[in-house]
C-alpha positions as CSV (number, residue, x, y, z in Angstrom):
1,X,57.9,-20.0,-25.4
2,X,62.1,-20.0,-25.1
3,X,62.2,-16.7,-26.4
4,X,60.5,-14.9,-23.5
5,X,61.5,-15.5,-20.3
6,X,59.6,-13.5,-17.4
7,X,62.3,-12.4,-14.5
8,X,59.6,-10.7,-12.0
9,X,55.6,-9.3,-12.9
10,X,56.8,-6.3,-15.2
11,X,60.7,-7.7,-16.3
12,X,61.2,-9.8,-19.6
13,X,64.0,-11.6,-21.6
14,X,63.5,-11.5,-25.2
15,X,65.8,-13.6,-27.1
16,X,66.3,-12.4,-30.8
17,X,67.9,-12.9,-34.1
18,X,68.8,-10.5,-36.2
19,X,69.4,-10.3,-39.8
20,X,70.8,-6.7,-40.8
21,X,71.4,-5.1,-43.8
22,X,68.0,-6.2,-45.1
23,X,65.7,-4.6,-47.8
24,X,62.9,-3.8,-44.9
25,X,62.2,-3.7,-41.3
26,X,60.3,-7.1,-40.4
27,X,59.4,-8.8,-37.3
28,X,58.6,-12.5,-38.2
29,X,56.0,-14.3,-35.8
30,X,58.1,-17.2,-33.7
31,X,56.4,-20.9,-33.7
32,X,56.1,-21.7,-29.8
33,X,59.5,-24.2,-30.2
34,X,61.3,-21.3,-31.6
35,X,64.5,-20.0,-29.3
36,X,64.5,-16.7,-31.2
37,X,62.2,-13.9,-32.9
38,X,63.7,-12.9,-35.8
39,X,63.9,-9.5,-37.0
40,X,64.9,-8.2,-40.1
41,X,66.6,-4.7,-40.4
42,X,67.4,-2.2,-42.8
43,X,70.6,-0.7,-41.2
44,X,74.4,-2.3,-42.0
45,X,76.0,-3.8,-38.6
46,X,78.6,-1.1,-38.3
47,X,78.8,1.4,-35.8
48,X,76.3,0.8,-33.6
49,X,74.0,1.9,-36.5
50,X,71.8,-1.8,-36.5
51,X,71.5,-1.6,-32.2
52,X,69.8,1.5,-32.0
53,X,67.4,0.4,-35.3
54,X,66.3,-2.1,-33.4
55,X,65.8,-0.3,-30.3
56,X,63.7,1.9,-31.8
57,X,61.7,-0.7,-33.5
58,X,61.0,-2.2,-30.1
59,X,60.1,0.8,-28.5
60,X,57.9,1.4,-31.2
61,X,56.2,-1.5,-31.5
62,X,56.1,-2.4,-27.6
63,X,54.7,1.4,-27.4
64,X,57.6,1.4,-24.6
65,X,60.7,4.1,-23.4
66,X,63.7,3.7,-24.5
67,X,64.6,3.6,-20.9
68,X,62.6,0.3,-20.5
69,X,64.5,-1.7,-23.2
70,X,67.8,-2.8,-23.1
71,X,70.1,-5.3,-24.8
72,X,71.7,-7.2,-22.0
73,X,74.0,-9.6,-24.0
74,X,75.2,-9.3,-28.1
75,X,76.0,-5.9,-28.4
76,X,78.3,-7.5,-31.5
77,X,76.4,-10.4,-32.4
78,X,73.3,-11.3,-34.7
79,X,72.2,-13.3,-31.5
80,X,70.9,-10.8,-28.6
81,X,69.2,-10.5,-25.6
82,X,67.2,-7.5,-24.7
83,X,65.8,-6.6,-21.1
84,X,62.3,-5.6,-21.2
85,X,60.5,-3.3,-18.1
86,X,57.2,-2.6,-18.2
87,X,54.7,-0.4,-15.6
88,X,51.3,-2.5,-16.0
89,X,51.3,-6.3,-15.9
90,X,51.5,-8.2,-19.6
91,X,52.2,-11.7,-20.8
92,X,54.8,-13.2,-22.6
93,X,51.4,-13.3,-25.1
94,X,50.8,-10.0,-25.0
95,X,54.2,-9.0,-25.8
96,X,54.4,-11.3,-29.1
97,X,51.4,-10.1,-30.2
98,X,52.4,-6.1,-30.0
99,X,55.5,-7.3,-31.7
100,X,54.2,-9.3,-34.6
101,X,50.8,-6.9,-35.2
């Protein structure tokens, strides 16, 4: 998996791409040689407005804080990485499959 890389027992790298400005919110299921997840969202990339979608999305779906997710690199790019803590020991597994359900 390139698109999740484990720091320490509870600390993940998730690479993404994102597609804003889209008709729906989607989370498409990565093929193991991926480098990305892609994620579709509904918000335009202006003002912040298509960040915090998608930070809410992942908390959502990860059934996480917002305090536990944070996007580390492409604040201003479709290409972003997003710093993921968690309090109970999960997979990179685990976390593509709470995504993508």
């Amino acid at each position: 998996m390139n698109y999740i890389k484990k720091i320490s027992e509870n600390e993940f790298i998730i690479s993404l791409y994102i597609k804003p400005n889209s008709k729906n919110q989607h989370i498409f299921k990565p093929m193991l040689e991926d480098a990305y997840i892609t994620i579709s969202l509904c918000s335009v990339p202006r003002k912040n407005k298509a960040n915090v979608e998608l930070l809410k999305l992942l908390k959502k779906k990860l059934r996480s804080n917002l305090d536990q997710i944070h996007i580390i690199s492409g604040l201003k790019n479709q290409v972003k990485s997003v710093r993921m803590t968690t309090f109970k020991s999960i997979t990179e597994y685990d976390i593509v499959k709470l995504l993508t359900d």
